[in-house]
N, C-alpha and C positions, 0 to 999 in steps of 0.2 A: 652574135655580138660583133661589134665595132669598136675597134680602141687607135687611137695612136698614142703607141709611148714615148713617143719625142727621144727615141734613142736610149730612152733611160735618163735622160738629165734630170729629172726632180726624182725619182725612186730607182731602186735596185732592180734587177731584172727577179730576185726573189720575190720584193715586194711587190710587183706588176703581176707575177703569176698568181698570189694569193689573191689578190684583187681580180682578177680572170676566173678563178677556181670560187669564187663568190658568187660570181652567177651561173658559175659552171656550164656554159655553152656546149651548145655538140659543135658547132662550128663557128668559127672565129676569124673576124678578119683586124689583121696585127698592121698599122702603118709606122713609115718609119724605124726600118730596122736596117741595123749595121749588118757588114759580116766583115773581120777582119780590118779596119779602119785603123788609123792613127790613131784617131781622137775617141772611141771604143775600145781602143787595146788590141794590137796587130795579130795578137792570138784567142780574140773574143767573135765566134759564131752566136750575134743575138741571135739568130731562128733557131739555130739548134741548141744551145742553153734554153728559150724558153720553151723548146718542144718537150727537153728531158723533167723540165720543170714543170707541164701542165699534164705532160702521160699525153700529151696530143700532136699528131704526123702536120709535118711543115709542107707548103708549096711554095715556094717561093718566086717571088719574079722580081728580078730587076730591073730599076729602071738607068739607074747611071752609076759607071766607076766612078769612087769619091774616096778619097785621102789614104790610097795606097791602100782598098779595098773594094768591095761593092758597096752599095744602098737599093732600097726597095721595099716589099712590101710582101708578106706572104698572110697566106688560107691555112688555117688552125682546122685541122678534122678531129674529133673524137673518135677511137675505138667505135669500132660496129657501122661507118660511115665508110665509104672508098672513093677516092677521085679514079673515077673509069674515064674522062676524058678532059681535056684541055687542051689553051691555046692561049699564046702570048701574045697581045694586040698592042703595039706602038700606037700614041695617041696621039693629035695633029699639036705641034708645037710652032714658036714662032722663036728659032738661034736669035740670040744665045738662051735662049730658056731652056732651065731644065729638063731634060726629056722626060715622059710619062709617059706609063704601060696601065694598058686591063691584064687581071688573069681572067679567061671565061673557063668555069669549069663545068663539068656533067659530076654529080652526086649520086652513088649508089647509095638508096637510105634502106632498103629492105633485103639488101645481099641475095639479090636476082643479077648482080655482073653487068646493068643498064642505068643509065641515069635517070633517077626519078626524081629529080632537082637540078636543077638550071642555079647557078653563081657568079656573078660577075665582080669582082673586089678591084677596087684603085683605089689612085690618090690622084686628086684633079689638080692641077695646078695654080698656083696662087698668083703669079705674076701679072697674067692681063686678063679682061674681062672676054676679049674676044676668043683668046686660048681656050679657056672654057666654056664659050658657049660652042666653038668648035669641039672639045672632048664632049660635051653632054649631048652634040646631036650623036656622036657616036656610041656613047651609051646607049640610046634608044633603040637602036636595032636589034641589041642582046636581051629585050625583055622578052623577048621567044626563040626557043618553045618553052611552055611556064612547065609546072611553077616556076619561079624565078627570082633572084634575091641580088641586090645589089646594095654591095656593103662598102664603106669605103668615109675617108675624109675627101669631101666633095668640094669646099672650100668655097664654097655657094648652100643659098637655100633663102628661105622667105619671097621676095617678092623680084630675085632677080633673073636676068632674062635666063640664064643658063640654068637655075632650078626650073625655070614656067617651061622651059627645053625636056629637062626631064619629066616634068610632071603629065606632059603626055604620054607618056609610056609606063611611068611606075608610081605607086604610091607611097608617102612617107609614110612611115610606119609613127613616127614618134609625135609628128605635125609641131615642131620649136620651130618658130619661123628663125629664132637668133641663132640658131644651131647652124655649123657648116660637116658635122659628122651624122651619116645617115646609115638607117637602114630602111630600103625601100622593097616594096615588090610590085610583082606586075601588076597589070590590073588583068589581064584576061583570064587566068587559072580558075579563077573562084577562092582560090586559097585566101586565109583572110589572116588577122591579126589578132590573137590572147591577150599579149600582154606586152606593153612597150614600155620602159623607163630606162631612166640614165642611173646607174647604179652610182650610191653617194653614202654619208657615211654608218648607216643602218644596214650597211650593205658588208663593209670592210672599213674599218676606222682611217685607211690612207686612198678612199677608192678616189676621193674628192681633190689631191692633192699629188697621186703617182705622177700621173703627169698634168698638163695644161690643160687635155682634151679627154674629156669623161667618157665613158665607156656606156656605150650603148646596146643594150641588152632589149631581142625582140622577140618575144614565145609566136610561132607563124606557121600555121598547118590547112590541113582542109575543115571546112565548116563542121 
């Protein structure tokens, strides 16, 4: 699953977990999240509030100090799942824009202590089109070795040049051309797509309105 909750500003960080815990992901990529901020509350850890509230281990990466805190973006694991590896990838920017990071991680899914899943979660930047099409050739080179999932608010998609960027490398899973929050995977594993929908209000009665940006929920395994 994919969500940004905009920091909490439309729902509580209780209500976002309930809405989380509705599609119940094993893994999860969260944008958008405080720690310590002014404007959050100088003693509010969102990733670790909503780790304790979903029963799921946080990774977090930052991308920029913001208001007498950090900001960033963290990888929701479920129990029975292990990050065995990772790395923090600064993403090409153009001062004064905001900085942007990938996490890439290794998933242990069958607790053999090796990654049997490939992860890559961001947040692409919204400010210029070329920024982005610069972050999404960099994407591409993390779609191996598969399987491979890349989660994230991409802040692109449909017909523009920084998604037709990514789309040689990975495939939507949901196909919204109006959508700019994706879950993609590669194309080389064979691994394929169950089930993909944006979870709405059949789902959790506030999943439509927690935040701006609907949570995107993708079932993706081998054939």
């Amino acid at each position: 699953m994919s969500y940004n909750i905009a920091i909490g500003r439309h729902a509580s960080l209780e209500t976002l977990a309930e809405v989380i815990a509705a599609g119940d992901p094993d893994l999860l990529g969260v944008q958008e999240l405080d720690r310590f901020t002014q404007r959050s509350g100088p003693e509010v850890d969102q990733v670790a509030v909503l780790a304790e509230l979903t029963g799921m281990q946080a990774h977090f990466v930052q991308t920029t100090p913001w208001d007498g805190g950090i900001f960033g973006h963290a990888l929701f694991l479920k129990p029975g799942l292990a990050l065995v590896e990772s790395m923090r990838v600064e993403l090409p920017v153009t001062p004064p824009a905001e900085p942007r990071a990938l996490l890439w991680a290794g998933i242990d899914v069958d607790a053999d202590d090796e990654a049997d899943l490939w992860v890559v979660h961001t947040h692409l930047t919204s400010e210029t089109a070329a920024d982005r099409e610069a972050q999404a050739e960099v994407l591409v080179d993390y779609a191996t070795p598969g399987p491979a999932l890349l989660l994230g608010d991409l802040n692109t998609g449909g017909d523009a040049p920084a998604f037709r960027t990514l789309e040689t490398a990975w495939r939507d899973a949901l196909g919204d051309p109006s959508s700019i929050d994706h879950v993609m995977h590669d194309l080389a594993s064979g691994w394929q797509i169950h089930e993909a929908r944006s979870l709405g209000v059949d789902d959790h009665p506030e999943a439509s309105s927690a935040s701006d940006h609907p949570p995107q929920l993708v079932v993706f395994g081998p054939p």
